[in-house]
PASEBA-1860 file (N, C-alpha, C; in nm, 3 decimals):
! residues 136
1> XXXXXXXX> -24.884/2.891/-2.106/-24.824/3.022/-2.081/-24.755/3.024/-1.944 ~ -24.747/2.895/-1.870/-24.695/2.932/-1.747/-24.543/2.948/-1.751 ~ -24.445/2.928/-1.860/-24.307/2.969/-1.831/-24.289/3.103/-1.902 ~ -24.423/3.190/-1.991/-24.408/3.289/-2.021/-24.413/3.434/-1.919 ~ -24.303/3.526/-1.916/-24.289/3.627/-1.833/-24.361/3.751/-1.907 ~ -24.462/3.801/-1.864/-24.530/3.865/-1.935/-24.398/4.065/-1.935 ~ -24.345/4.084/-1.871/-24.238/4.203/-1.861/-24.120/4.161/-1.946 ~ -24.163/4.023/-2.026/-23.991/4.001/-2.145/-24.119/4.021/-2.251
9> XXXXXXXX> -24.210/4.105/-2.281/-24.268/4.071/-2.379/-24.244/4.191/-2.497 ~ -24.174/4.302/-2.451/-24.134/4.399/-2.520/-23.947/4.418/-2.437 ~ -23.918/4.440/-2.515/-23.759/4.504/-2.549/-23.768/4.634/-2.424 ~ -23.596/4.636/-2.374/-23.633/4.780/-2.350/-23.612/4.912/-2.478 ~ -23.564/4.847/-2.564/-23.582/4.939/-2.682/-23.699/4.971/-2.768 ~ -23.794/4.888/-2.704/-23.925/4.850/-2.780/-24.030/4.954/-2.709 ~ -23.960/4.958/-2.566/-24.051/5.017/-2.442/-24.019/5.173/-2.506 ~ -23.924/5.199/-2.530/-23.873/5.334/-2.560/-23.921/5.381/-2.685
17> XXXXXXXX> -23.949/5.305/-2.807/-24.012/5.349/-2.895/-24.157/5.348/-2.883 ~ -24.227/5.310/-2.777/-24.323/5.351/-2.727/-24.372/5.460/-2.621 ~ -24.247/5.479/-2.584/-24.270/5.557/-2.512/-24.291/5.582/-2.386 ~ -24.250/5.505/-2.306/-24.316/5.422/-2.208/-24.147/5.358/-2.136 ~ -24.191/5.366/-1.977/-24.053/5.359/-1.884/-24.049/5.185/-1.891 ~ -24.003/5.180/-1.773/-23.949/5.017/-1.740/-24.069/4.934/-1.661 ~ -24.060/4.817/-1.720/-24.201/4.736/-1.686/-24.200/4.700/-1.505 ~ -24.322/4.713/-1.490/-24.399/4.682/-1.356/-24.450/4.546/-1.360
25> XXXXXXXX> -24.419/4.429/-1.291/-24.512/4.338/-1.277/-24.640/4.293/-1.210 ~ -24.722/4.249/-1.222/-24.859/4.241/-1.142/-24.904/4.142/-1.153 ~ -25.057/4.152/-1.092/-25.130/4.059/-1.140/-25.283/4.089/-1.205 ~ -25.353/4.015/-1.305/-25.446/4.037/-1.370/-25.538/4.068/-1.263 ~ -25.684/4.113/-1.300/-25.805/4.098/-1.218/-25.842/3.929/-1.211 ~ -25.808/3.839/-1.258/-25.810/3.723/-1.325/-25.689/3.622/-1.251 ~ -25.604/3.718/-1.154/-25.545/3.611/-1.088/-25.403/3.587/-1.181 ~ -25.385/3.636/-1.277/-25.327/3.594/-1.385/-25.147/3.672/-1.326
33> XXXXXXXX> -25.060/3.641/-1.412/-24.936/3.723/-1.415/-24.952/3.840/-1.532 ~ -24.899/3.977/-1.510/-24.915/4.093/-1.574/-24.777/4.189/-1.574 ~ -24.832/4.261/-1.686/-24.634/4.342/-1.684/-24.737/4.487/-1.687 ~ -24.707/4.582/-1.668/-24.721/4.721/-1.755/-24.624/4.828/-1.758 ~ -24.661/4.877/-1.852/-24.524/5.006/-1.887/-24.599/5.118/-1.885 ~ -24.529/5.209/-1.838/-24.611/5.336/-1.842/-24.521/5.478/-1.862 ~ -24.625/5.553/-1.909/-24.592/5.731/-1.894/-24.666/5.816/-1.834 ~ -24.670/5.917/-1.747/-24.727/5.965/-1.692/-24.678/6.075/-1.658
41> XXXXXXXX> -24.578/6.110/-1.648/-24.525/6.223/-1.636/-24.608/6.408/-1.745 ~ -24.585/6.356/-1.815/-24.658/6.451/-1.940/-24.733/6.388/-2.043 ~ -24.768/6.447/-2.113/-24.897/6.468/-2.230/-24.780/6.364/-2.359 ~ -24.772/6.238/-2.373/-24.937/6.177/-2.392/-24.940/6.051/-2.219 ~ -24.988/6.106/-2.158/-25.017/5.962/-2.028/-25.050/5.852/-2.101 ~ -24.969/5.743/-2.076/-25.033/5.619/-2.176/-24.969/5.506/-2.103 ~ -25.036/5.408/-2.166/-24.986/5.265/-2.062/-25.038/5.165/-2.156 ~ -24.907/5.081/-2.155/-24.913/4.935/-2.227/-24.948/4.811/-2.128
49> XXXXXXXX> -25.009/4.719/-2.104/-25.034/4.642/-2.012/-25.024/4.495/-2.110 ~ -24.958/4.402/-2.069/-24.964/4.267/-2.110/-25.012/4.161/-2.020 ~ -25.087/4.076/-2.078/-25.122/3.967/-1.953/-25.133/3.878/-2.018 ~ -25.083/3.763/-1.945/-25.116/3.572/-1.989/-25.192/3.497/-1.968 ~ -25.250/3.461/-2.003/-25.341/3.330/-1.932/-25.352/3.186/-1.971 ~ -25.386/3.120/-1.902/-25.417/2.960/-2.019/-25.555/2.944/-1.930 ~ -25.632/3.054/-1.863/-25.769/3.038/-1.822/-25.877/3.039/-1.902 ~ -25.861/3.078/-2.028/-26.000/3.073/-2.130/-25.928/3.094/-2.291
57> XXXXXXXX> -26.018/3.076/-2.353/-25.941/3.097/-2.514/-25.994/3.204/-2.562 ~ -25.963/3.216/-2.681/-26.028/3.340/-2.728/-26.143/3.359/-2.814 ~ -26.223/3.206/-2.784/-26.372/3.218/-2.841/-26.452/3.238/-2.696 ~ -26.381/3.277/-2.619/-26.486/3.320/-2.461/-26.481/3.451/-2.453 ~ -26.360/3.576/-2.540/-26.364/3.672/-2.559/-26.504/3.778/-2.652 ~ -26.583/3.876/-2.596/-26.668/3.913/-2.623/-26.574/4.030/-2.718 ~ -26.629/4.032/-2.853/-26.549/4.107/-2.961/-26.584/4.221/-3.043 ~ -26.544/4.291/-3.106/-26.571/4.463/-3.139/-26.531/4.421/-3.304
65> XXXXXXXX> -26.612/4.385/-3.374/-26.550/4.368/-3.543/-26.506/4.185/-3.558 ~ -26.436/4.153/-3.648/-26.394/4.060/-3.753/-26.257/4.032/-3.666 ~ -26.223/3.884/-3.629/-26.087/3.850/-3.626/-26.004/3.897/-3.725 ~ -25.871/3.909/-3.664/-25.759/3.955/-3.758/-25.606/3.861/-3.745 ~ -25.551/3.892/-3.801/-25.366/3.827/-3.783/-25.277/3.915/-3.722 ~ -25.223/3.914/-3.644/-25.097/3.974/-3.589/-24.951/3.878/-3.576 ~ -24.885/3.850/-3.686/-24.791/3.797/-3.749/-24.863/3.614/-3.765 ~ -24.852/3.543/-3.671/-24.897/3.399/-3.720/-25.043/3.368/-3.623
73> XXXXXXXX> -25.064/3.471/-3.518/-25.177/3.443/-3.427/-25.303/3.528/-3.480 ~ -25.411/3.448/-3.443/-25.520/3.477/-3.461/-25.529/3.621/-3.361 ~ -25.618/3.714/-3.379/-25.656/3.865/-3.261/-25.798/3.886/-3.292 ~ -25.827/3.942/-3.184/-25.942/4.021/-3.177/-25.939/4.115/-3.070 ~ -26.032/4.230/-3.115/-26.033/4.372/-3.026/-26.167/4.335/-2.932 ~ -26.091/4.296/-2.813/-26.162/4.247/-2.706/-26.217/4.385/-2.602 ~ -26.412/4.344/-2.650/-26.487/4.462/-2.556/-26.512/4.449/-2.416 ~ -26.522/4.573/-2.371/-26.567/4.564/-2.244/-26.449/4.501/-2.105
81> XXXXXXXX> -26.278/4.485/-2.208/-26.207/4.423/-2.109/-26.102/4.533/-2.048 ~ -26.168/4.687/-2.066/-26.138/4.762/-2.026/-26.223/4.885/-1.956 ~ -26.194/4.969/-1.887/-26.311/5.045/-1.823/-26.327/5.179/-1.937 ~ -26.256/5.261/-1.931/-26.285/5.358/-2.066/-26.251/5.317/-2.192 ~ -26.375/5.259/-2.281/-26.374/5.233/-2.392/-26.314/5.247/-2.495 ~ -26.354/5.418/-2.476/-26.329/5.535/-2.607/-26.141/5.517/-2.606 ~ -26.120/5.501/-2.499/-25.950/5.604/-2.454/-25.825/5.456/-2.403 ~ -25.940/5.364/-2.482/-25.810/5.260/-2.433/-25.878/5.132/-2.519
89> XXXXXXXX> -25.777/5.041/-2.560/-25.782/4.906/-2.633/-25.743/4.793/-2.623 ~ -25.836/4.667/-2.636/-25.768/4.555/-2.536/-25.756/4.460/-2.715 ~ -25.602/4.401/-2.737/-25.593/4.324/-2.863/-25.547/4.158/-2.765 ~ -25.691/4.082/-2.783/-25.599/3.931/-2.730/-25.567/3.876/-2.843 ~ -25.483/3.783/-2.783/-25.407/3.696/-2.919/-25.404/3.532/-2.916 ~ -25.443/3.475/-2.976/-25.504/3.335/-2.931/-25.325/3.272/-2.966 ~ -25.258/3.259/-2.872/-25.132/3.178/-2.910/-25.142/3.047/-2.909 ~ -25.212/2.966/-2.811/-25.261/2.803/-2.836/-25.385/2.761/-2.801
97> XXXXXXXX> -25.434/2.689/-2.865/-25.565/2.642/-2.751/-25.602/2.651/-2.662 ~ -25.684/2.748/-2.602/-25.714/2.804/-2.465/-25.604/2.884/-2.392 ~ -25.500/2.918/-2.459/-25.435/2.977/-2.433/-25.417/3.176/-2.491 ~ -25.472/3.233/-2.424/-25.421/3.389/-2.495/-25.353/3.491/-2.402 ~ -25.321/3.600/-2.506/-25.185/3.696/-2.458/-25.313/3.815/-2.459 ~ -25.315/3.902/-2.375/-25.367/4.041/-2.400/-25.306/4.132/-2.400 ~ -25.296/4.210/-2.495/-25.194/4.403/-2.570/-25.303/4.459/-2.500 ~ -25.309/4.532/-2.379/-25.378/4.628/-2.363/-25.311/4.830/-2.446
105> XXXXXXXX> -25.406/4.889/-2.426/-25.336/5.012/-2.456/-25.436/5.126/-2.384 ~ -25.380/5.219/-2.320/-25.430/5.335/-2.199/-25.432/5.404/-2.224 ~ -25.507/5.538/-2.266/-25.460/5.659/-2.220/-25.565/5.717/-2.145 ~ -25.450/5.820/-2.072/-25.507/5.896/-1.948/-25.441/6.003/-1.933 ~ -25.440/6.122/-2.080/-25.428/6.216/-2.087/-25.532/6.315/-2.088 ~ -25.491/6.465/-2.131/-25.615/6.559/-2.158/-25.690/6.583/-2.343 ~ -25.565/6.496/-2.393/-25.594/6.514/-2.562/-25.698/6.473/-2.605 ~ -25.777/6.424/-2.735/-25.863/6.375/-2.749/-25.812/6.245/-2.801
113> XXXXXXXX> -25.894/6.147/-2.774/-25.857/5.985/-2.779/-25.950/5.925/-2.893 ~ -25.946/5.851/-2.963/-26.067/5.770/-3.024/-26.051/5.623/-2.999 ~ -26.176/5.509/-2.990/-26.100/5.391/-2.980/-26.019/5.354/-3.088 ~ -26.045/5.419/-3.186/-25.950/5.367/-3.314/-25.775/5.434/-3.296 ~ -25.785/5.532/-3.259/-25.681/5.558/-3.207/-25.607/5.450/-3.093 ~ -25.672/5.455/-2.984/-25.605/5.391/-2.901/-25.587/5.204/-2.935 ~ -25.645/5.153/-3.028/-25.617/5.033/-3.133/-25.512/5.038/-3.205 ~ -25.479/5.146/-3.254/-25.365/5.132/-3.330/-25.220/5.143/-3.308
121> XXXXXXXX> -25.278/5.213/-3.150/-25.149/5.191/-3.039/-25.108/5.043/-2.967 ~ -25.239/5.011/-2.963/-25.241/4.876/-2.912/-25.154/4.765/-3.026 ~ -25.178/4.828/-3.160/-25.149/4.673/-3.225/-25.046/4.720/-3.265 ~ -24.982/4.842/-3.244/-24.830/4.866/-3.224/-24.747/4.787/-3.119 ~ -24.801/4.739/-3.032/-24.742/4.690/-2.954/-24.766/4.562/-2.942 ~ -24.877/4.482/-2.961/-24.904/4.347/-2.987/-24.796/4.311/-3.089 ~ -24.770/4.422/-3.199/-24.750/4.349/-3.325/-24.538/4.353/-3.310 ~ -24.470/4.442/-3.215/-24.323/4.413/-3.093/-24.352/4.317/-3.034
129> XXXXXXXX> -24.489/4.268/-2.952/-24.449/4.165/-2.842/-24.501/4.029/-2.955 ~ -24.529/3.991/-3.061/-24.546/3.886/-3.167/-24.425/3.862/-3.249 ~ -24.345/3.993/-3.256/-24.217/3.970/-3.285/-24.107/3.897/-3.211 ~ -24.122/3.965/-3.075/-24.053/3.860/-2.950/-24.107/3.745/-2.955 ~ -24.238/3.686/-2.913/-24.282/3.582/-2.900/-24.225/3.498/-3.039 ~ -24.225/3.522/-3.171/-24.166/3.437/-3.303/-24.051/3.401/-3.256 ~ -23.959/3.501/-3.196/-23.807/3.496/-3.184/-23.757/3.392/-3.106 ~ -23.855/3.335/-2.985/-23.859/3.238/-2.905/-23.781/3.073/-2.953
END
């Protein structure tokens, strides 16, 4: 993952059908390279966060349910890799051997949140940045 830019991982048209402004770059808690997009202005506050790593795979990920597919990569709804549970969702994506992508998804509004909710935001957006990543 080191020539991957984690802020080319959604479109800016992609950002917009999410809802969500122009990407921020960072870095993980992990040392890692990171993008996030955000809204904050009004109701719904929400934030997409992407991050790379080739520091662990995704059988070191502690998991919430059954692996799944998000176009050709293996996923799982990775616990505990966020601080509010209920109101936000972390989807990693095993792209190579010891290599994974994390779809985070935020919210930090006043509405009511569920984690299933905030999952299905998440794999809205895993399932744009798996589209980019194919397109490669």
């Amino acid at each position: 993952m080191d020539e991957f830019d984690p802020c080319s991982a959604l479109t800016q048209a992609q950002a917009g059908q999410l809802g969500v402004g122009s990407p921020r770059p960072g870095t993980s808690s992990e040392g890692t390279r990171s993008c996030i997009w955000a809204h904050y202005e009004f109701e719904p506050r929400e934030t997409f966060y992407v991050d790379a790593t080739d520091l662990i795979g995704i059988e070191s990920i502690d998991t919430v349910g059954e692996p799944f597919r998000v176009g050709p990569f293996t996923a799982v709804n990775a616990r505990g890799r966020l601080q509010n549970f209920e109101r936000s969702c972390s989807i990693v994506l095993s792209v190579r051997p010891g290599q994974i992508l994390q779809v985070n998804y935020g919210y930090h509004g006043a509405r009511p949140m569920t984690h299933d909710q905030a999952c299905r935001r998440a794999l809205e957006a895993a399932q744009m940045v798996v589209e980019n990543l194919t397109r490669r």
